[in-house]
C-alpha positions in Angstrom: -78.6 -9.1 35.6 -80.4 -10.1 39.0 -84.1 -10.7 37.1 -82.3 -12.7 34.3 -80.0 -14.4 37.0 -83.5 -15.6 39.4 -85.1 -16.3 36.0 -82.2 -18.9 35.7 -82.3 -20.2 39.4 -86.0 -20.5 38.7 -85.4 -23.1 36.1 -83.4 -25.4 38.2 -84.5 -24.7 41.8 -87.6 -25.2 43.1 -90.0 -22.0 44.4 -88.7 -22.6 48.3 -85.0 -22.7 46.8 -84.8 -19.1 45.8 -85.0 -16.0 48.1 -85.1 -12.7 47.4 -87.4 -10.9 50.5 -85.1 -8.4 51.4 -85.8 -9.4 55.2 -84.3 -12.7 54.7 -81.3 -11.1 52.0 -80.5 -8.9 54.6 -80.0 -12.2 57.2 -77.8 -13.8 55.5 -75.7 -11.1 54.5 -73.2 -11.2 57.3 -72.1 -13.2 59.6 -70.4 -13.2 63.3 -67.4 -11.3 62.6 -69.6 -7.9 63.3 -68.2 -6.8 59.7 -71.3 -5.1 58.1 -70.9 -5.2 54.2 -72.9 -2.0 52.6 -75.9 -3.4 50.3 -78.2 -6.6 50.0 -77.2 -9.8 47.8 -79.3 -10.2 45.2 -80.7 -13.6 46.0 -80.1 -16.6 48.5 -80.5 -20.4 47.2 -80.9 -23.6 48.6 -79.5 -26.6 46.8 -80.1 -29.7 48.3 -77.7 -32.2 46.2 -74.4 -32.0 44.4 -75.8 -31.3 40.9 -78.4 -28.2 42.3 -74.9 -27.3 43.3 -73.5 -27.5 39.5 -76.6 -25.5 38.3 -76.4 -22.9 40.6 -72.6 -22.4 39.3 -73.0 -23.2 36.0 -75.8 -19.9 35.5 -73.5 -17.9 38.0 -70.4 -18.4 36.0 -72.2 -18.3 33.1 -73.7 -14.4 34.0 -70.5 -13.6 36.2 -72.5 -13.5 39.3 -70.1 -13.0 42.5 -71.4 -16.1 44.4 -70.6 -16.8 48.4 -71.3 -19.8 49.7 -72.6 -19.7 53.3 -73.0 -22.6 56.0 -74.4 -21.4 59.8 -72.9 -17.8 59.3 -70.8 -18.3 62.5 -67.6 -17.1 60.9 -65.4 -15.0 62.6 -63.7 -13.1 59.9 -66.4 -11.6 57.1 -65.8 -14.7 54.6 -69.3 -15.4 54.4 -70.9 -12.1 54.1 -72.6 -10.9 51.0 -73.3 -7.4 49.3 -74.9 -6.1 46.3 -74.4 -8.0 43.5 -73.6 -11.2 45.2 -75.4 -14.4 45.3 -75.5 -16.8 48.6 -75.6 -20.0 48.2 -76.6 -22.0 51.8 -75.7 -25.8 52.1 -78.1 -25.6 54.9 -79.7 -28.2 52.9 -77.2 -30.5 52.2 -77.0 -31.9 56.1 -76.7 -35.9 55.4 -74.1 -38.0 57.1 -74.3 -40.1 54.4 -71.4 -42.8 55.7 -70.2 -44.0 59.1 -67.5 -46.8 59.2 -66.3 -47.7 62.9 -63.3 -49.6 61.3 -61.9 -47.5 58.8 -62.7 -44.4 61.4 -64.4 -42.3 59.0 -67.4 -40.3 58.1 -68.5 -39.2 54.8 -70.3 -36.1 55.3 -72.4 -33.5 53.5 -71.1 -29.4 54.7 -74.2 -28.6 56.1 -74.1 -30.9 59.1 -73.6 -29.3 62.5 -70.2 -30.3 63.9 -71.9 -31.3 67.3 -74.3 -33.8 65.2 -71.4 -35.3 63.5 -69.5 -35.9 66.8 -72.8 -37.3 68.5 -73.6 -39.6 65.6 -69.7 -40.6 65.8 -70.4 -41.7 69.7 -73.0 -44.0 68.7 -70.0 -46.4 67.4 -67.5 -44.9 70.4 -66.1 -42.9 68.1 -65.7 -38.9 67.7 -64.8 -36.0 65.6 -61.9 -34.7 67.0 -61.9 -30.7 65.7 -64.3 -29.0 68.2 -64.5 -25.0 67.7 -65.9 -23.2 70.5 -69.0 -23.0 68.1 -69.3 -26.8 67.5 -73.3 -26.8 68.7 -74.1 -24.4 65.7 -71.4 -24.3 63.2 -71.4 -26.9 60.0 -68.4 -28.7 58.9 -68.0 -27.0 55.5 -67.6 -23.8 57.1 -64.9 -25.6 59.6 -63.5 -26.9 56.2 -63.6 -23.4 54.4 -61.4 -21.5 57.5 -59.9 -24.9 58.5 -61.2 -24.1 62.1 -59.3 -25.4 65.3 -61.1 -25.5 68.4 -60.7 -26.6 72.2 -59.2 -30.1 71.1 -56.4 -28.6 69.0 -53.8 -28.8 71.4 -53.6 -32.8 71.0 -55.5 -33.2 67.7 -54.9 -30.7 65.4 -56.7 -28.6 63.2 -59.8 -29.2 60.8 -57.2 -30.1 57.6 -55.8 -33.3 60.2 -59.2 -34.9 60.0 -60.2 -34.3 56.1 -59.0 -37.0 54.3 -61.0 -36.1 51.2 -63.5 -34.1 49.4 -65.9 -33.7 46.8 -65.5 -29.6 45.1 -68.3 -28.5 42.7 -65.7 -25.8 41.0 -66.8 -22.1 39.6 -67.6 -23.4 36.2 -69.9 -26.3 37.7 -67.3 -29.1 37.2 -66.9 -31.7 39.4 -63.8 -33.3 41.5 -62.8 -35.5 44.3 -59.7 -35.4 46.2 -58.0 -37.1 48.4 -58.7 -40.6 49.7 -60.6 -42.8 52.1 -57.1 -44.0 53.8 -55.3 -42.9 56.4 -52.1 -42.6 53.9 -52.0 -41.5 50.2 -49.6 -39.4 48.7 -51.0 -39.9 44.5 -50.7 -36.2 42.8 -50.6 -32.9 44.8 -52.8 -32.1 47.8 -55.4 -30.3 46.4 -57.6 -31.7 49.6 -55.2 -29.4 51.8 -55.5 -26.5 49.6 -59.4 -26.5 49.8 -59.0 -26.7 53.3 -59.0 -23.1 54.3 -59.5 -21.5 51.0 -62.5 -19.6 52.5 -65.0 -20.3 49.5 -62.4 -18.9 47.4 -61.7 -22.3 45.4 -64.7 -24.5 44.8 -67.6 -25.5 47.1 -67.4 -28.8 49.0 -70.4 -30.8 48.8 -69.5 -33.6 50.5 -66.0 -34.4 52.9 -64.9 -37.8 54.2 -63.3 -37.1 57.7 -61.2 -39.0 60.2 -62.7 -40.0 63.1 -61.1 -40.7 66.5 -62.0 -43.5 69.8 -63.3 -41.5 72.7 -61.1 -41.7 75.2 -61.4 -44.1 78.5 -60.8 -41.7 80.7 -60.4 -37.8 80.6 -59.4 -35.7 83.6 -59.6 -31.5 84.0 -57.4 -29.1 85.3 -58.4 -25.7 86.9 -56.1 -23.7 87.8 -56.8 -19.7 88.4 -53.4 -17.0 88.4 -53.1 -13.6 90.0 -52.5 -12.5 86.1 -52.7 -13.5 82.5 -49.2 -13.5 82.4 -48.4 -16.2 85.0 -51.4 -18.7 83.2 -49.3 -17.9 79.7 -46.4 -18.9 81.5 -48.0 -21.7 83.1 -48.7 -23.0 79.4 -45.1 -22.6 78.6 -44.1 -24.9 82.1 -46.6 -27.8 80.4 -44.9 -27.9 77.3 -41.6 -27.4 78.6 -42.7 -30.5 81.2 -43.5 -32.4 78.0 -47.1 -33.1 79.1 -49.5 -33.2 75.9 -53.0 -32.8 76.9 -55.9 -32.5 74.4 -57.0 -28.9 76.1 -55.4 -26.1 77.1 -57.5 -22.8 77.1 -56.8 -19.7 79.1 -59.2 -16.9 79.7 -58.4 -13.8 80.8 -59.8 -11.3 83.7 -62.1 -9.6 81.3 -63.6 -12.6 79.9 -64.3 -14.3 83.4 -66.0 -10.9 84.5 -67.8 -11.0 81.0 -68.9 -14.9 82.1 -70.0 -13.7 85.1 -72.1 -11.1 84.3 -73.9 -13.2 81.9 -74.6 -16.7 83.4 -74.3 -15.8 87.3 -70.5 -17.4 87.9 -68.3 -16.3 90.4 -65.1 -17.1 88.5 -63.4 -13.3 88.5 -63.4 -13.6 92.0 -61.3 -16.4 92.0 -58.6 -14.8 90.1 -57.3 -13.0 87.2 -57.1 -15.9 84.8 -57.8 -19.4 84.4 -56.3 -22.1 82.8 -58.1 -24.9 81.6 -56.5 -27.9 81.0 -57.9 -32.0 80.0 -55.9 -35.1 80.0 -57.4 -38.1 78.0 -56.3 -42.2 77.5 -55.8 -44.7 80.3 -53.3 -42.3 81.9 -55.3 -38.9 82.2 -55.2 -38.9 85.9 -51.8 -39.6 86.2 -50.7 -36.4 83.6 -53.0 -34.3 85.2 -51.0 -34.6 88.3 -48.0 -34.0 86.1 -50.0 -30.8 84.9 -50.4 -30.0 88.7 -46.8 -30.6 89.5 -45.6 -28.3 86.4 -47.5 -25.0 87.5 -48.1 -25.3 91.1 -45.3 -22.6 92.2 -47.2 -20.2 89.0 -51.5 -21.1 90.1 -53.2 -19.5 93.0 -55.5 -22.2 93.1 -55.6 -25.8 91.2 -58.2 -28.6 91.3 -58.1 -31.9 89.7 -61.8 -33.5 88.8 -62.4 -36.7 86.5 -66.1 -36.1 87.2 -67.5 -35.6 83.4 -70.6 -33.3 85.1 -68.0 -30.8 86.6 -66.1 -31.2 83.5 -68.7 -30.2 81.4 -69.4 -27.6 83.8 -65.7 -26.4 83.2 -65.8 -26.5 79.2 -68.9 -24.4 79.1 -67.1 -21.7 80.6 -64.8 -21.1 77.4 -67.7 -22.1 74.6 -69.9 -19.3 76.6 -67.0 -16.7 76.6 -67.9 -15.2 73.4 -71.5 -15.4 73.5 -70.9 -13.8 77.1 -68.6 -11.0 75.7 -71.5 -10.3 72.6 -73.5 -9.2 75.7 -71.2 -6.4 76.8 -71.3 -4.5 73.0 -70.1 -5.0 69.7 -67.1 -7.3 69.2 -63.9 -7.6 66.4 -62.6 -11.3 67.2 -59.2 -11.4 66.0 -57.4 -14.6 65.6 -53.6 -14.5 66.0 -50.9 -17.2 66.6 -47.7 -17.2 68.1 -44.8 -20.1 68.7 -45.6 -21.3 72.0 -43.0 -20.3 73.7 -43.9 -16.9 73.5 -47.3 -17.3 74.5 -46.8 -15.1 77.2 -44.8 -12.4 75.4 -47.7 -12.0 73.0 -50.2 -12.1 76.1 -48.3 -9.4 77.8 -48.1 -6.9 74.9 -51.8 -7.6 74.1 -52.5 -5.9 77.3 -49.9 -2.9 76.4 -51.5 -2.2 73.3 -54.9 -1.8 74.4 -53.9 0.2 77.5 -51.9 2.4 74.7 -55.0 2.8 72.6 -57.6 3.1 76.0 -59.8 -0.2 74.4 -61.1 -2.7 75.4 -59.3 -6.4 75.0 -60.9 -9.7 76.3 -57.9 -12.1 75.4 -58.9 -16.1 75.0 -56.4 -18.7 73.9 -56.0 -22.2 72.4 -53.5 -21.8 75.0 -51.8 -25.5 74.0 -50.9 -24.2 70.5 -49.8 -20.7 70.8 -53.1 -19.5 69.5 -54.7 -15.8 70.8 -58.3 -14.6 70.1 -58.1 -10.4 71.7 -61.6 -9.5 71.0 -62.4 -5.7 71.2 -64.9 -5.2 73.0 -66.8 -1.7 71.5 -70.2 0.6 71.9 -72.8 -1.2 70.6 -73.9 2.0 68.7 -70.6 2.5 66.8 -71.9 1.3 63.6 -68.4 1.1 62.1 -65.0 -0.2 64.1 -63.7 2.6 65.7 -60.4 3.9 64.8 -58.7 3.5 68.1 -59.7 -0.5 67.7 -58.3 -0.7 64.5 -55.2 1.2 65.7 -54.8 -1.7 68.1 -55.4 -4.6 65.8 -52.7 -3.2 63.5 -50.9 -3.7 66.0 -51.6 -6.7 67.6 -50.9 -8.3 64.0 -47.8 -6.8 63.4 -47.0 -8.0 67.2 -48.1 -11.6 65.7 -45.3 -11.5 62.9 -42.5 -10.2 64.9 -42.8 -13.3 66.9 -42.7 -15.5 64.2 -46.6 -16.3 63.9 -49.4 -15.6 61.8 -52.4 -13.6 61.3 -55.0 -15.4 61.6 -54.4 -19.7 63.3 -57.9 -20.8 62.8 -60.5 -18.1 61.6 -59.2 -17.1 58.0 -58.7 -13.8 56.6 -61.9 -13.2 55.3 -62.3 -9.1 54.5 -61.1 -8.1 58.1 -57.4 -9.0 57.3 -56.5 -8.5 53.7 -54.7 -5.4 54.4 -52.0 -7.2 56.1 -51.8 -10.5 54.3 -49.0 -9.4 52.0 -47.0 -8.6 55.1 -47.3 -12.3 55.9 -47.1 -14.2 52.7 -44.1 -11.8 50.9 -44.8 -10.8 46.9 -43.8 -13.9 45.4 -45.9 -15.8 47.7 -48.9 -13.9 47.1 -48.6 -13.5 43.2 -48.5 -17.7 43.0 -51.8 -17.6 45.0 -53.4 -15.2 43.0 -52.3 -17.5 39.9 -53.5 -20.4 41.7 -56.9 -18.7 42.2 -57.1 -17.3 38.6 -56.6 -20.9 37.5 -59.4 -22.8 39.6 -62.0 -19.8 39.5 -61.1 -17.7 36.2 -63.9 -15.2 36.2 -63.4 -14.5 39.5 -66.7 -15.7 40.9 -66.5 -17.2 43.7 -66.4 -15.3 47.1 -64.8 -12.1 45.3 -62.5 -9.6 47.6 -62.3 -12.6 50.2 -59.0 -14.2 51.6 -56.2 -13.0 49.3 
């Protein structure tokens, strides 16, 4: 089937739109999850417009080629990773901002534009895009679209699916749809735009999104506050919410990661304690609720400092985006993405630590700190070629930790291939046999992004 299947491609593509060097298959057959899928994909494609999109479906449905659509390959959870058999599709090609309106606030946008470029293009007109994952310099809006990604901004603005307010989905038999709107309200038929939102490839493949944009705000002001332990800045969370302060970013890093930062970019933060808590205020009163962030965990903080310098503050965001790339440093990583209800934050915090003292591994524990959302990484032996069964001992249970507390397995990666095990836990039967219908019925021969998500 793979000669008749390139044969095909060939016809619609040109020569620089189909790969099949095994160097470059085996590139794009993974992503950042660490997940290693046995095999090659047959062939990688390029399409650069909406209907190279159709063609490449049309022939893949058409031969029941497995395809997986693939943006930056920054995903966290295996979604986008390919094995024998399976065609990639990249929108790396389909990067246009094709619409900016500074009055409606929106952005009509192709998924293969970096998240940063969207935002910077968005500042021309003193506007932004408001979702920001710790990977926003190198990861594309469809993939933020396909696991309905979060990031440092969450805590205030929500996640990916607040700022869609419509797409355009090439489906598994080539068809094409819109959904959604261009307004800020519409409520016509169901909301197919949320249920593509997060659907991991699983659904259709958006080829182009209209998103909401935000004003930057006049002022923004940054908290730093270190803690003698994880513990106390999960608590110190808790005291911000329970002070009813709403910044746009809490994040809270843990001994290990600081140590991790340190080692890579020559910081001194581990000496300055055992976590820290990074917190931004934004509008015309950011100065005056980061005092009110002072006030609320100044009897939990070792240290706090107040800056509405943006150099410093830049300075302090790094930090967190250069945590993971830090930790990659120290060996081979499983990120795993759990969320809790707030208020026990530091419950969840706690018995992350417990469990990896229980299973003698190592846990580096970052968190969207202002919506209840963990990220433990293991931290592993670079030669282990597979996860090591203590580490999946101690994500087991660090999930089923995440649904006795009334949260979820995954807030903001997806489930990918690293977490189907335990979806049914989650969803119940009933739950999951409706979204296996729902899936039969938008992608009937089972083509698209196969043993992914459900």
């Amino acid at each position: 089937m793979t000669d008749e299947l390139v044969a095909r491609l060939g016809r619609v593509l040109a020569a620089d739109q189909v790969r099949t060097d095994p160097d470059f298959l085996r590139g794009h057959r993974h992503d950042r999850s660490g997940w290693e899928p046995d095999g090659l994909p047959s062939v990688v494609v390029f399409p650069a417009t909406t209907a190279e999109v159709q063609a490449v479906l049309r022939i893949a449905d058409g031969l029941r080629a497995p395809v997986v659509v693939r943006g930056a390959g920054t995903g966290l959870a295996g979604a986008a990773t390919a094995t024998s058999g399976e065609l990639v599709l990249s929108t790396t090609r389909l990067d246009a901002i094709t619409d900016i309106s500074p009055i409606d606030q929106t952005a009509v946008v192709q998924p293969g534009v970096l998240t940063a470029d969207l935002d910077r293009a968005a500042a021309a007109h003193g506007l932004r895009y408001a979702p920001d994952p710790g990977s926003v310099e190198i990861s594309t809006i469809g993939g933020n679209i396909a696991t309905n990604a979060g990031g440092l901004r969450c805590a205030k603005y929500g996640v990916t699916r607040d700022s869609v307010f419509g797409l355009e989905v090439v489906l598994a038999d080539g068809s094409l749809i819109t959904t959604g709107q261009r307004t800020v309200k519409g409520v016509t038929g169901y909301d197919l735009t949320g249920l593509f939102v997060g659907s991991e490839g699983t659904l259709g493949v958006v080829t182009s999104a209209t998103v909401r944009l935000r004003p930057i705000p006049v002022a923004t002001a940054t908290v730093a506050a270190f803690f003698d332990s994880v513990e106390l800045a999960a608590e110190a969370s808790i005291a911000i919410t329970r002070a009813r302060i709403q910044p746009a970013v809490a994040e809270l890093l843990d001994a290990t990661v600081l140590a991790a930062v340190d080692a890579a970019q020559g910081t001194d933060l581990r000496v300055r304690g055992a976590a820290l808590l990074l917190t931004q205020t934004d509008g015309t009163g950011a100065m005056a609720e980061a005092e009110a962030v002072r006030a609320a965990i100044a009897d939990l903080a070792s240290t706090v400092s107040i800056t509405d310098d943006p150099v410093v503050a830049d300075e302090l965001v790094a930090v967190r985006r250069l945590a993971l790339p830090s930790l990659e440093k120290q060996g081979r990583v499983l990120i795993e993405d759990i969320a809790v209800p707030r208020s026990r934050l530091a419950e969840a915090v706690a018995a992350v630590t417990k469990i990896a003292d229980r299973h003698q591994v190592t846990v580096a524990t970052l968190a969207h700190a202002g919506d209840g959302n963990l990220h433990p990484i293991f931290v592993f032996d670079r030669a282990e070629r597979a996860v090591p069964a203590p580490v999946w001992a101690a994500a087991g249970e660090v999930f089923a930790l995440a649904l006795r507390l009334g949260g979820t397995l995954t807030g903001e990666h997806g489930v990918g291939v690293l977490k189907r095990q335990w979806v049914a836990e989650e969803l119940g039967e009933d739950n999951l046999a409706l979204q296996h219908g729902l899936k039969r019925l938008f992608d009937p021969h089972g083509t698209l992004n196969p043993g992914k998500a459900l």
